[in-house]
Backbone atoms as SQL, in Angstrom:
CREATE TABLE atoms (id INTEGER PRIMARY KEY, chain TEXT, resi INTEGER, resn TEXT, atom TEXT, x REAL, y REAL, z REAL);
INSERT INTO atoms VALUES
  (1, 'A', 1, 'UNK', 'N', 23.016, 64.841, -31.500),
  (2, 'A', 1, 'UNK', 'CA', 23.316, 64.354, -32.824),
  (3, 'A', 1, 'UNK', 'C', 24.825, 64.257, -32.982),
  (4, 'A', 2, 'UNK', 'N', 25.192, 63.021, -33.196),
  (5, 'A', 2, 'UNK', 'CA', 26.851, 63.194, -33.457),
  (6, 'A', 2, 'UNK', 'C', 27.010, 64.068, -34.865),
  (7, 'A', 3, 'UNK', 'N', 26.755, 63.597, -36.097),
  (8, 'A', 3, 'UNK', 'CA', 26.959, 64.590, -36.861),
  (9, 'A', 3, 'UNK', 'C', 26.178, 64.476, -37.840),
  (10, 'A', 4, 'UNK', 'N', 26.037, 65.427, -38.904),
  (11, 'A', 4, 'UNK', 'CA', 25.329, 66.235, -39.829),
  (12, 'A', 4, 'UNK', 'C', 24.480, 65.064, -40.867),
  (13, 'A', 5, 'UNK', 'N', 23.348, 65.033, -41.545),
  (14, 'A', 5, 'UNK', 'CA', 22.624, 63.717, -42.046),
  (15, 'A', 5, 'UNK', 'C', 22.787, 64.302, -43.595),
  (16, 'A', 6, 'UNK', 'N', 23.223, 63.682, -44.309),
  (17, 'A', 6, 'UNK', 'CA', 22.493, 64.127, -45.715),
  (18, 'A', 6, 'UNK', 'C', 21.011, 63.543, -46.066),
  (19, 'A', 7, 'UNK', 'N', 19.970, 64.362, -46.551),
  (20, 'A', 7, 'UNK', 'CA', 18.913, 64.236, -46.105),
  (21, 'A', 7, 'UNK', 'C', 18.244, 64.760, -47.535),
  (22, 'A', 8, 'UNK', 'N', 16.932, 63.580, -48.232),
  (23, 'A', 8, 'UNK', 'CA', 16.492, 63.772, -49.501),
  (24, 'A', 8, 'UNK', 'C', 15.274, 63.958, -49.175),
  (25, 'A', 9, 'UNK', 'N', 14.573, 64.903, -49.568),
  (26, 'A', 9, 'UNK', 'CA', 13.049, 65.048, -49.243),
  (27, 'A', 9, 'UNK', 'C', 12.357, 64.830, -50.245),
  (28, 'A', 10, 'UNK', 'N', 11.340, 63.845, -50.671),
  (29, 'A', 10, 'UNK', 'CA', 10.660, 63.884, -52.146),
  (30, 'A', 10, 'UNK', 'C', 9.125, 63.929, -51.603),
  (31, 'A', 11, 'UNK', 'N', 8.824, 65.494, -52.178),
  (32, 'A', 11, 'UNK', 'CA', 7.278, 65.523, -51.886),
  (33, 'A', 11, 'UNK', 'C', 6.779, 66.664, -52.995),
  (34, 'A', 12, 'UNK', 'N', 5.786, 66.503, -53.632),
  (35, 'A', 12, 'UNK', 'CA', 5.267, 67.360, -54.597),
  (36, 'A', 12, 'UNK', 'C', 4.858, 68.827, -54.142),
  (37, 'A', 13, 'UNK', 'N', 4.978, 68.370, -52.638),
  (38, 'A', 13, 'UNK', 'CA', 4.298, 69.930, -51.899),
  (39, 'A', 13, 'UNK', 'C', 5.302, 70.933, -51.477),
  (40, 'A', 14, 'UNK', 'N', 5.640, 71.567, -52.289),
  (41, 'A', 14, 'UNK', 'CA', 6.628, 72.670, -51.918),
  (42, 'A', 14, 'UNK', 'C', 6.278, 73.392, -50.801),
  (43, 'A', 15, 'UNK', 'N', 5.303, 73.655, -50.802),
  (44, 'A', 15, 'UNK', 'CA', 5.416, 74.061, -48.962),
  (45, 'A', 15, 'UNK', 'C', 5.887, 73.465, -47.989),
  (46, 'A', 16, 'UNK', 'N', 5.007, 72.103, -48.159),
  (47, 'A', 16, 'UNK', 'CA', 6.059, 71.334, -47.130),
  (48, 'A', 16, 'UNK', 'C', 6.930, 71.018, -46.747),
  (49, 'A', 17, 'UNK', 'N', 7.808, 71.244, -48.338),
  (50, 'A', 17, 'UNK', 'CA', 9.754, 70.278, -48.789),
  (51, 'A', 17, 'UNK', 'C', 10.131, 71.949, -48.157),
  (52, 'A', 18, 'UNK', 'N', 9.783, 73.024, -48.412),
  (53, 'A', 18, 'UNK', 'CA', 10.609, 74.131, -47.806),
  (54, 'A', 18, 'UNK', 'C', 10.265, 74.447, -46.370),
  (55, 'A', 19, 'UNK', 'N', 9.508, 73.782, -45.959),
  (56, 'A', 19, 'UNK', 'CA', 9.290, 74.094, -44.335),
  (57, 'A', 19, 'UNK', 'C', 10.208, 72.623, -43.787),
  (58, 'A', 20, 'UNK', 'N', 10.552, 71.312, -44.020),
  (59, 'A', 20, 'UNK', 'CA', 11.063, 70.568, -43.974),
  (60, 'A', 20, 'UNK', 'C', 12.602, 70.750, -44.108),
  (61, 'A', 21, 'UNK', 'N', 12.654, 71.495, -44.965),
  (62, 'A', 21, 'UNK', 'CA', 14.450, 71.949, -45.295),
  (63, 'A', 21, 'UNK', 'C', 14.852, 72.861, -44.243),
  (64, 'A', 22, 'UNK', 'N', 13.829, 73.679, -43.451),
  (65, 'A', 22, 'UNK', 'CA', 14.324, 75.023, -42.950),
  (66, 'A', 22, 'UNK', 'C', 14.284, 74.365, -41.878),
  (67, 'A', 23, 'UNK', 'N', 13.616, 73.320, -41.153),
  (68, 'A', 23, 'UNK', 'CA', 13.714, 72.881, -39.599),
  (69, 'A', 23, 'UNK', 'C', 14.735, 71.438, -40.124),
  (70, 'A', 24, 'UNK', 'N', 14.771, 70.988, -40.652),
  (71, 'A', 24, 'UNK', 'CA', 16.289, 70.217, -41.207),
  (72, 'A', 24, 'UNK', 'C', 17.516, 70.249, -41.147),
  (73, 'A', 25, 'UNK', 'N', 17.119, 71.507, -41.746),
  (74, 'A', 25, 'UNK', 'CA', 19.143, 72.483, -41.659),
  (75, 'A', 25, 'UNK', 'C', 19.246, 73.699, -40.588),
  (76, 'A', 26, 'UNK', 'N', 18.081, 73.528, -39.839),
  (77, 'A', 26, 'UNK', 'CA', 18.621, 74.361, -38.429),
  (78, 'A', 26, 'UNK', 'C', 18.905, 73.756, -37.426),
  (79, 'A', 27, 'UNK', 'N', 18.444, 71.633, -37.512),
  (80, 'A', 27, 'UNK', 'CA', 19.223, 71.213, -36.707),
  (81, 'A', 27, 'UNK', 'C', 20.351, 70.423, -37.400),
  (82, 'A', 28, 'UNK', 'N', 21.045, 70.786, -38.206),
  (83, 'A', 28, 'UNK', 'CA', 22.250, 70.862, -38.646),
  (84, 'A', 28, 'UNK', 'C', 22.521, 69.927, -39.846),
  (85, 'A', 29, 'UNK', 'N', 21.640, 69.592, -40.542),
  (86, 'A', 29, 'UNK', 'CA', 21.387, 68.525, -41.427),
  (87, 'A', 29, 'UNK', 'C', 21.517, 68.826, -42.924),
  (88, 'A', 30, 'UNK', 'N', 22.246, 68.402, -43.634),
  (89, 'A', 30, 'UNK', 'CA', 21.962, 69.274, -44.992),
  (90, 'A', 30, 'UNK', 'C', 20.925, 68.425, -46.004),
  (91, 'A', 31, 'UNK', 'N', 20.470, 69.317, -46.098),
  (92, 'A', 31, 'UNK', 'CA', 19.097, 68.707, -47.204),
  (93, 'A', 31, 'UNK', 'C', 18.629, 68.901, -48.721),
  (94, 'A', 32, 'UNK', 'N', 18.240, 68.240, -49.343),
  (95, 'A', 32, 'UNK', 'CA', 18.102, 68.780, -50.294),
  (96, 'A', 32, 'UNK', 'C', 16.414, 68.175, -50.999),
  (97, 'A', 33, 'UNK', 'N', 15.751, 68.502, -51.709),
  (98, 'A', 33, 'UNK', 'CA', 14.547, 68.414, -51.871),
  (99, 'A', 33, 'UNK', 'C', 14.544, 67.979, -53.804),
  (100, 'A', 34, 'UNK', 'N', 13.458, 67.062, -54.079),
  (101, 'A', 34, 'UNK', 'CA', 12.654, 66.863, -55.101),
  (102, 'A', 34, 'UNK', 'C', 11.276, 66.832, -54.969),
  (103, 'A', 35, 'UNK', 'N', 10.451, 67.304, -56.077),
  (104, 'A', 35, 'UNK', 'CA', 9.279, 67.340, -56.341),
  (105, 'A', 35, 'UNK', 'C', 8.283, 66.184, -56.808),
  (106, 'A', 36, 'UNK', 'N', 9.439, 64.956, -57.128),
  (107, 'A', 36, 'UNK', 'CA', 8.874, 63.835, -58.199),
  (108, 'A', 36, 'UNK', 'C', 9.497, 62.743, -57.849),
  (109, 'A', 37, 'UNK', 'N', 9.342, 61.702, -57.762),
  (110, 'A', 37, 'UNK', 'CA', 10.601, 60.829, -57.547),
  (111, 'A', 37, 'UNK', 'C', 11.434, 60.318, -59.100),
  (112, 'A', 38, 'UNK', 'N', 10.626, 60.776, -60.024),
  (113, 'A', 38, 'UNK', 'CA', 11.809, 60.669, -61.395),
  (114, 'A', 38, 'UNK', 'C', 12.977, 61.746, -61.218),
  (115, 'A', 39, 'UNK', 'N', 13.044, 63.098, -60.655),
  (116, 'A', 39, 'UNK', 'CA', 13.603, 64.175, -60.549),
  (117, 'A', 39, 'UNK', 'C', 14.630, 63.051, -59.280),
  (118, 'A', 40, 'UNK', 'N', 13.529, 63.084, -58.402),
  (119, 'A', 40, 'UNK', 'CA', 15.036, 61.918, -57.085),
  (120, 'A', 40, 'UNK', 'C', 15.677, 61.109, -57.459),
  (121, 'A', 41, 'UNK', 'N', 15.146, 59.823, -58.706),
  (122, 'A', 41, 'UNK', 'CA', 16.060, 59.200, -58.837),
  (123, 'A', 41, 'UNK', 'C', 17.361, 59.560, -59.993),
  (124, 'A', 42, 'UNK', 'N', 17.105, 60.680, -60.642),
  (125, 'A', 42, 'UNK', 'CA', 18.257, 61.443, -61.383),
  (126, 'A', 42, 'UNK', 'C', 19.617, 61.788, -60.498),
  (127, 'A', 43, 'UNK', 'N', 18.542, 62.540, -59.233),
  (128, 'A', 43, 'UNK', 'CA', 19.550, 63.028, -58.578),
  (129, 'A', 43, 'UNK', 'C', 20.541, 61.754, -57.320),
  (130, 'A', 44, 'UNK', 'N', 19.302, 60.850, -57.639),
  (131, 'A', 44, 'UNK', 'CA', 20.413, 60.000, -56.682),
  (132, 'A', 44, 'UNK', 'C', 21.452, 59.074, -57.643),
  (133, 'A', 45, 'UNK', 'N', 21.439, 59.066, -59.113),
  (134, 'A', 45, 'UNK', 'CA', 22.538, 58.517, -59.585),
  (135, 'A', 45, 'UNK', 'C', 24.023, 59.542, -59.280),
  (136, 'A', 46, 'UNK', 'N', 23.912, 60.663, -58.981),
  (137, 'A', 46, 'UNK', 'CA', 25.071, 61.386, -58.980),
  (138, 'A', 46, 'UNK', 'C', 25.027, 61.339, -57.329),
  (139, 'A', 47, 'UNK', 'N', 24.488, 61.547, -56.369),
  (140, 'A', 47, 'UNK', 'CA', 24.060, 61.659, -55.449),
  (141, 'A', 47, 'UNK', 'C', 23.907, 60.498, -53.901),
  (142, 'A', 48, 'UNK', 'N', 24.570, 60.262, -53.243),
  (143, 'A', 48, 'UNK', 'CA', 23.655, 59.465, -51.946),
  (144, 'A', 48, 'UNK', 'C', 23.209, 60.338, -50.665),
  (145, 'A', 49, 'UNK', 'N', 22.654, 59.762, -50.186),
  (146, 'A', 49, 'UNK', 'CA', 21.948, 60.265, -49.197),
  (147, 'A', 49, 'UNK', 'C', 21.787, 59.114, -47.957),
  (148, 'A', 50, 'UNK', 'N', 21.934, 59.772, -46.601),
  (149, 'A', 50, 'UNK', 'CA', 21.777, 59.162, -45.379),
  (150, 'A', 50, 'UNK', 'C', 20.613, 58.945, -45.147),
  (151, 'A', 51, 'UNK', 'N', 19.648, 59.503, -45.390),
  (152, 'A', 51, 'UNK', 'CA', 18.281, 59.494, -45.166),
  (153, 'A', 51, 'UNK', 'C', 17.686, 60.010, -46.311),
  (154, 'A', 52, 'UNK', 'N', 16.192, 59.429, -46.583),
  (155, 'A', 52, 'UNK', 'CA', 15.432, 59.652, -47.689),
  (156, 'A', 52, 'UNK', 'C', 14.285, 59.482, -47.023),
  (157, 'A', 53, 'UNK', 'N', 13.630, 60.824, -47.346),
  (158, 'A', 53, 'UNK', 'CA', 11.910, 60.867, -46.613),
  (159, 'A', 53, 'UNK', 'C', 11.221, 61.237, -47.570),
  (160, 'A', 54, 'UNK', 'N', 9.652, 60.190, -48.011),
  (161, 'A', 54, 'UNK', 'CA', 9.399, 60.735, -48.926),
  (162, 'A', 54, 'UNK', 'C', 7.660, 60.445, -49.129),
  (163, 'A', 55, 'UNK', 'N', 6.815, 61.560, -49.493),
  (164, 'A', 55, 'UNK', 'CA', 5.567, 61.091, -49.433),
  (165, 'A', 55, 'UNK', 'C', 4.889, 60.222, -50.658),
  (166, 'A', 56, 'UNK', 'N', 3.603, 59.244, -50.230),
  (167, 'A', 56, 'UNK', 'CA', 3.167, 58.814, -50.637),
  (168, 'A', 56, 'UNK', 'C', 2.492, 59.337, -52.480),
  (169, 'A', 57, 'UNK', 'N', 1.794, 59.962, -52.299),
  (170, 'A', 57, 'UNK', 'CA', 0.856, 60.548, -53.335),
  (171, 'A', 57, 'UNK', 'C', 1.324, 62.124, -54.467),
  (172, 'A', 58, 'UNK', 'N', 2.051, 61.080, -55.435),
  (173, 'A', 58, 'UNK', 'CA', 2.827, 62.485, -55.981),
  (174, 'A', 58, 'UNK', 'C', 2.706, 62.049, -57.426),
  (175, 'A', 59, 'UNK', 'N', 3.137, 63.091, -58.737),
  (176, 'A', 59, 'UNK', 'CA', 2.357, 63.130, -59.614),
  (177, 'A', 59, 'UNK', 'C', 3.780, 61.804, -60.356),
  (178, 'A', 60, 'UNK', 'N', 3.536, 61.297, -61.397),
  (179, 'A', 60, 'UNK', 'CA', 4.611, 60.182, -62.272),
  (180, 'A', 60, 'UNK', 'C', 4.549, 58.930, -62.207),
  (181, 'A', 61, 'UNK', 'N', 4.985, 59.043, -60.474),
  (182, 'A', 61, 'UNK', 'CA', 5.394, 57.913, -59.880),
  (183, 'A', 61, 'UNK', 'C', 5.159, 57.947, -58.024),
  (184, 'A', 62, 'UNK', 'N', 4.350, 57.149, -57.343),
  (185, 'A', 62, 'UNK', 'CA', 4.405, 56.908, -56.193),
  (186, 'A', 62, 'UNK', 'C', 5.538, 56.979, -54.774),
  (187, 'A', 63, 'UNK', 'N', 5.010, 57.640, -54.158),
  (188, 'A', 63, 'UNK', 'CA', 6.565, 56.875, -52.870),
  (189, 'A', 63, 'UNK', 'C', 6.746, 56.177, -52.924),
  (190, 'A', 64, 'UNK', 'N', 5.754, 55.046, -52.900),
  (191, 'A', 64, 'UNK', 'CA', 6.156, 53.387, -52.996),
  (192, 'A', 64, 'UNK', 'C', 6.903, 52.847, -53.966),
  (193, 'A', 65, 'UNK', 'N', 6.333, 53.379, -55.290),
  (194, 'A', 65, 'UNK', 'CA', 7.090, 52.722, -56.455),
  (195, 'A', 65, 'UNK', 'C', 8.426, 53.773, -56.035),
  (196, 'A', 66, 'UNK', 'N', 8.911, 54.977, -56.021),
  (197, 'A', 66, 'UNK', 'CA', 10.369, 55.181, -55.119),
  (198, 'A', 66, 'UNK', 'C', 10.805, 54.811, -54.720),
  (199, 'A', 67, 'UNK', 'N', 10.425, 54.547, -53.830),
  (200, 'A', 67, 'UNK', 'CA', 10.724, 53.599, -52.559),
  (201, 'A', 67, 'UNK', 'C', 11.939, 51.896, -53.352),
  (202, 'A', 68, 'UNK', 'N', 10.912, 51.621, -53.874),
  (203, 'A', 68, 'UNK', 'CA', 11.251, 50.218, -54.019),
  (204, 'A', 68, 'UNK', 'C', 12.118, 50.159, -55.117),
  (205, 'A', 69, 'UNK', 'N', 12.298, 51.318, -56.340),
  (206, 'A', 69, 'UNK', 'CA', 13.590, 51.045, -56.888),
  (207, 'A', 69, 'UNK', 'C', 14.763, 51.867, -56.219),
  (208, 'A', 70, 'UNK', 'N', 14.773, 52.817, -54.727),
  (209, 'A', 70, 'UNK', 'CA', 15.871, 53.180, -54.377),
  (210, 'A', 70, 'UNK', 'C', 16.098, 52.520, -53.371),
  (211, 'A', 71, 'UNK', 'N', 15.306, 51.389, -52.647),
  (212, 'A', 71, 'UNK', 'CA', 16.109, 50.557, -51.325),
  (213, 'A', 71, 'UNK', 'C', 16.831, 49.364, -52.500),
  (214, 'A', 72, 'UNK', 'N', 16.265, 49.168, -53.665),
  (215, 'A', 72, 'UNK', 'CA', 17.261, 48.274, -54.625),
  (216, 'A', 72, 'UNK', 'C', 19.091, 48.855, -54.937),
  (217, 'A', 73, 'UNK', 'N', 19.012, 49.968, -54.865),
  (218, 'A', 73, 'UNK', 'CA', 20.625, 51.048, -55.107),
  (219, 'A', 73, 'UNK', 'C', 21.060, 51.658, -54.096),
  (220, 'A', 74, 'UNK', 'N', 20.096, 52.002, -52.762),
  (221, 'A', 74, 'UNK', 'CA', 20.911, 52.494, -51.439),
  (222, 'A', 74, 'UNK', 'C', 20.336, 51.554, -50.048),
  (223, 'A', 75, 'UNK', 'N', 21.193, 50.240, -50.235),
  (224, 'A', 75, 'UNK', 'CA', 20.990, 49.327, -49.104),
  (225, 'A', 75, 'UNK', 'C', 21.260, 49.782, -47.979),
  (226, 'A', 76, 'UNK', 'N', 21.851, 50.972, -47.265),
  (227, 'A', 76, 'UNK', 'CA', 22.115, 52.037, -46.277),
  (228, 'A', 76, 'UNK', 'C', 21.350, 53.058, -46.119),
  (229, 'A', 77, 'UNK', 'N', 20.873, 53.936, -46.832),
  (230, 'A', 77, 'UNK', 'CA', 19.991, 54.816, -46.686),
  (231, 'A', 77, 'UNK', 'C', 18.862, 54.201, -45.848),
  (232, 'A', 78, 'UNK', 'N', 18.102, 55.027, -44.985),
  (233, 'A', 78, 'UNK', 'CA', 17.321, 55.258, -44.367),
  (234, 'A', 78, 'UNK', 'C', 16.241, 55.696, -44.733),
  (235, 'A', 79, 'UNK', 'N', 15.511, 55.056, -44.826),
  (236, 'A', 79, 'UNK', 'CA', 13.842, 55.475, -45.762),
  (237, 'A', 79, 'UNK', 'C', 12.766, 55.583, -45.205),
  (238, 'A', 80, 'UNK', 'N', 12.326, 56.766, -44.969),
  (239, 'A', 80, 'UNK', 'CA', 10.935, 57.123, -44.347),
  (240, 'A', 80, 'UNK', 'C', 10.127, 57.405, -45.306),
  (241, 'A', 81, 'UNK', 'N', 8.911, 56.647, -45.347),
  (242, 'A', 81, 'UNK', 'CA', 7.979, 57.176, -45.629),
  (243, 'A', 81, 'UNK', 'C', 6.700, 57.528, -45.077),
  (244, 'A', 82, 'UNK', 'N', 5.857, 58.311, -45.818),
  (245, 'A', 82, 'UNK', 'CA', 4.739, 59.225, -45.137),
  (246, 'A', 82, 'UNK', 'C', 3.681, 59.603, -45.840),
  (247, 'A', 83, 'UNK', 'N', 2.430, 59.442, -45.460),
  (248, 'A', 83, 'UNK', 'CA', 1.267, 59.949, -46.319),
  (249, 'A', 83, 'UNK', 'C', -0.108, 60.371, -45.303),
  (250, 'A', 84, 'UNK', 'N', -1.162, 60.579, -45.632),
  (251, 'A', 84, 'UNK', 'CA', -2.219, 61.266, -44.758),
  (252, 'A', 84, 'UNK', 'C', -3.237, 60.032, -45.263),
  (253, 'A', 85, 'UNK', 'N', -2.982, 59.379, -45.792),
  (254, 'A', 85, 'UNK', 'CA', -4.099, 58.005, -46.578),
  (255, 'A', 85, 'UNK', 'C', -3.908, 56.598, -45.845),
  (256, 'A', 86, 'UNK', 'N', -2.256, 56.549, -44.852),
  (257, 'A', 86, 'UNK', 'CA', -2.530, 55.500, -44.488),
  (258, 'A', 86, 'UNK', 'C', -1.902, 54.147, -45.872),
  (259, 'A', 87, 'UNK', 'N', -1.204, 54.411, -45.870),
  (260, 'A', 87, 'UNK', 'CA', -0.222, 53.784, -46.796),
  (261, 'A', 87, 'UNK', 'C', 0.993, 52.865, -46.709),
  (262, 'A', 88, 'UNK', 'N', 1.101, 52.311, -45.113),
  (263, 'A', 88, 'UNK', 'CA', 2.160, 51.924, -44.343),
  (264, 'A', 88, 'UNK', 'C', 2.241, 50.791, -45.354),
  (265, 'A', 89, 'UNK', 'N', 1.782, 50.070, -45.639),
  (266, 'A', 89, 'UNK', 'CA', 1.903, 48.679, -45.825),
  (267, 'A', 89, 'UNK', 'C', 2.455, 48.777, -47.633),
  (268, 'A', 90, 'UNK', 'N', 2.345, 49.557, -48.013),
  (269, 'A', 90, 'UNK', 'CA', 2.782, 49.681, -49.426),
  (270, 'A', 90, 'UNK', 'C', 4.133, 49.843, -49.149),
  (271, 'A', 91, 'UNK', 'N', 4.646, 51.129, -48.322),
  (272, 'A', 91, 'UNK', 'CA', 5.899, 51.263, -48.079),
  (273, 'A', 91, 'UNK', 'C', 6.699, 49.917, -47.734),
  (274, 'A', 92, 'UNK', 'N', 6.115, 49.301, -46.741),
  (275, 'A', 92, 'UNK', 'CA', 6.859, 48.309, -45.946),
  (276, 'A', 92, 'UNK', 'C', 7.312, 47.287, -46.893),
  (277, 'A', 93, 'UNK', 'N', 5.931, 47.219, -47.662),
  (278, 'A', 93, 'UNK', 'CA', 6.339, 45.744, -48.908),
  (279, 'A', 93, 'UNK', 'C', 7.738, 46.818, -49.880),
  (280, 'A', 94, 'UNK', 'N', 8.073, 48.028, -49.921),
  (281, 'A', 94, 'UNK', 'CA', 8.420, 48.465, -51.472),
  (282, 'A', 94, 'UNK', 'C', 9.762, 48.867, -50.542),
  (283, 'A', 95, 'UNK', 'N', 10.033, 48.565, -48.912),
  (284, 'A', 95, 'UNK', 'CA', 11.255, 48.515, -48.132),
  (285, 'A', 95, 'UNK', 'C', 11.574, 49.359, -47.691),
  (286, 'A', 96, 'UNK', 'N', 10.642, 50.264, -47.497),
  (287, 'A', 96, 'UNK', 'CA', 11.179, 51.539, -46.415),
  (288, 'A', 96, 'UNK', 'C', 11.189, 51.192, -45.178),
  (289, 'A', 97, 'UNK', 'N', 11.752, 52.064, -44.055),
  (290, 'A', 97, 'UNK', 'CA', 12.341, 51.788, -42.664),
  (291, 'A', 97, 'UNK', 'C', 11.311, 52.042, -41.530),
  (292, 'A', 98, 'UNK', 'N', 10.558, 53.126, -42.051),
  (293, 'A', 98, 'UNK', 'CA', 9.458, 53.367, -41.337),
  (294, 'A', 98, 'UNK', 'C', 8.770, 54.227, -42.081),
  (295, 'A', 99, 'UNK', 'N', 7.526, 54.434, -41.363),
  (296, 'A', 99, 'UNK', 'CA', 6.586, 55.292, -41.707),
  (297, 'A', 99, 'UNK', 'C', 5.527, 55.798, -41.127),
  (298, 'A', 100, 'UNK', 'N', 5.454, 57.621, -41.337),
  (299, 'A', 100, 'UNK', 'CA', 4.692, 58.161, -40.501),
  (300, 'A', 100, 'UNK', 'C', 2.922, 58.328, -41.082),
  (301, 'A', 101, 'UNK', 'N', 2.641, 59.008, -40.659),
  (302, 'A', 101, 'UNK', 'CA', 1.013, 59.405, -40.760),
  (303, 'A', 101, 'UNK', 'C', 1.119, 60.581, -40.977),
  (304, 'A', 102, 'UNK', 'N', 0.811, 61.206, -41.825),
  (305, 'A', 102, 'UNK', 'CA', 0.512, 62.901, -41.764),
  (306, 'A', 102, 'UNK', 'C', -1.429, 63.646, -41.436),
  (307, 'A', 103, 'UNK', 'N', -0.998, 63.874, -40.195),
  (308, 'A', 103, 'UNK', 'CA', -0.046, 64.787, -40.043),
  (309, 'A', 103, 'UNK', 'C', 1.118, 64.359, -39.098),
  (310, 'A', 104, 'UNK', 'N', 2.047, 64.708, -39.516),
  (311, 'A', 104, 'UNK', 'CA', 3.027, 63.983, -38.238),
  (312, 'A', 104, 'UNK', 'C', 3.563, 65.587, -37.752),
  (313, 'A', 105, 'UNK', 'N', 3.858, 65.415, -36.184),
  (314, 'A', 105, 'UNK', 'CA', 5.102, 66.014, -35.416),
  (315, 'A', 105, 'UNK', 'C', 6.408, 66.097, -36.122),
  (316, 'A', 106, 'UNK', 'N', 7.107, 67.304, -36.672),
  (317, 'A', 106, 'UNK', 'CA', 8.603, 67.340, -36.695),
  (318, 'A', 106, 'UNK', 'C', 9.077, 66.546, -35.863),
  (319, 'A', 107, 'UNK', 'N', 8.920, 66.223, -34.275),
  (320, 'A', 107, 'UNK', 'CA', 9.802, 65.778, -33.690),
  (321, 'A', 107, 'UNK', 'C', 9.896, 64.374, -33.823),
  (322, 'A', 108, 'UNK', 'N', 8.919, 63.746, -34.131),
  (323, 'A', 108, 'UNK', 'CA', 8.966, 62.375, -34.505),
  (324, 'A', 108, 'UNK', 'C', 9.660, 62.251, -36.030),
  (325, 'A', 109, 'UNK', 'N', 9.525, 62.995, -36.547),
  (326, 'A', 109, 'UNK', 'CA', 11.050, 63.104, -38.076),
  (327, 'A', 109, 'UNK', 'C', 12.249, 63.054, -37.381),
  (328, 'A', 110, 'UNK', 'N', 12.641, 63.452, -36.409),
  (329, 'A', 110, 'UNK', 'CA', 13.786, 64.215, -35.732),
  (330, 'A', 110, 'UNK', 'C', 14.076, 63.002, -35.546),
  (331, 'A', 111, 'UNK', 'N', 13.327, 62.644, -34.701),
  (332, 'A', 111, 'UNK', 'CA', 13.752, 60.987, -33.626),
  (333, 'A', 111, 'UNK', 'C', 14.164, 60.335, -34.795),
  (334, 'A', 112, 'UNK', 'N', 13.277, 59.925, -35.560),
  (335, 'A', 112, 'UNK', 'CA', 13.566, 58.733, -36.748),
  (336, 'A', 112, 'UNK', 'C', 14.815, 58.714, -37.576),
  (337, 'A', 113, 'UNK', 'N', 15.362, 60.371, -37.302),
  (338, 'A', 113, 'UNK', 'CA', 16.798, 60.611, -38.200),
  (339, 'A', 113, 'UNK', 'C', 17.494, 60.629, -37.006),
  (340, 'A', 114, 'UNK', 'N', 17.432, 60.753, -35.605),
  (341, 'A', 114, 'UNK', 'CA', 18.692, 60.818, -35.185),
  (342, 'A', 114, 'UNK', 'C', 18.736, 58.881, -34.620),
  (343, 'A', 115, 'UNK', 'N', 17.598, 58.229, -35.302),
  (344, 'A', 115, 'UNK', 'CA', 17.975, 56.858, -35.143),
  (345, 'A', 115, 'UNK', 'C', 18.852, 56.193, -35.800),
  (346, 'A', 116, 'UNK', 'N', 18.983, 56.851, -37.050),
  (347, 'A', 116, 'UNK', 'CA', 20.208, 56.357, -38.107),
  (348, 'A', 116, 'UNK', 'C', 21.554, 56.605, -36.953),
  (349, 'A', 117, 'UNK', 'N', 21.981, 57.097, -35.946),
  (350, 'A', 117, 'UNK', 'CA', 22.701, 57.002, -35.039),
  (351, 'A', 117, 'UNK', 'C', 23.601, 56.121, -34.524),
  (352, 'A', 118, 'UNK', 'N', 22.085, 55.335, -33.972),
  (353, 'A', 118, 'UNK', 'CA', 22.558, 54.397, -33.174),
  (354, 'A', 118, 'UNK', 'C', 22.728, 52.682, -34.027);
């Protein structure tokens, strides 16, 4: 990794956003987590981020609908999204970069952020 990612996690599942933060920032990444994507997009008016990973099925507002008003304000950010339903095609239309399947491998998160790299 050349250097450090700022890194937005939006998932309603706190287990997951704190098991995500702790293998995040032990490979050197600083992260920070929302529960909602109304709570993310607050924080991304003060806020950018190198990467934004974020699941499908959450309570307000969708990843997708996320998705598609923050690739409108961070034409750079890096947008993963992810769900266990099979949701690729929502993401893709609403402009995220990729997207996994859950359950996914950490290491395939890993890869996908140290692609912002190259």
């Amino acid at each position: 990794m050349r250097d450090k990612k700022s890194i937005l996690i939006v998932d309603d599942d706190e287990l997951l956003t704190g098991y995500l933060q702790t293998y995040l920032g032990e490979e050197g990444h600083v992260v920070s987590c929302c529960h909602n994507g109304i709570d993310a997009l607050e924080l991304l008016k003060v806020r950018s981020f190198d990467i934004i990973v974020t699941d499908y099925h959450m309570p307000r507002m969708t990843g997708a609908e996320f998705t598609e008003q923050v690739r409108n304000r961070m034409v750079d950010s890096l947008i993963v999204g992810y769900s266990g339903h099979g949701m690729k095609n929502d993401f893709v239309k609403a402009g995220a970069d990729f997207f996994l399947l859950k359950p996914f491998e950490l290491s395939e998160l890993l890869s996908l952020i140290k692609h912002r790299d190259e």
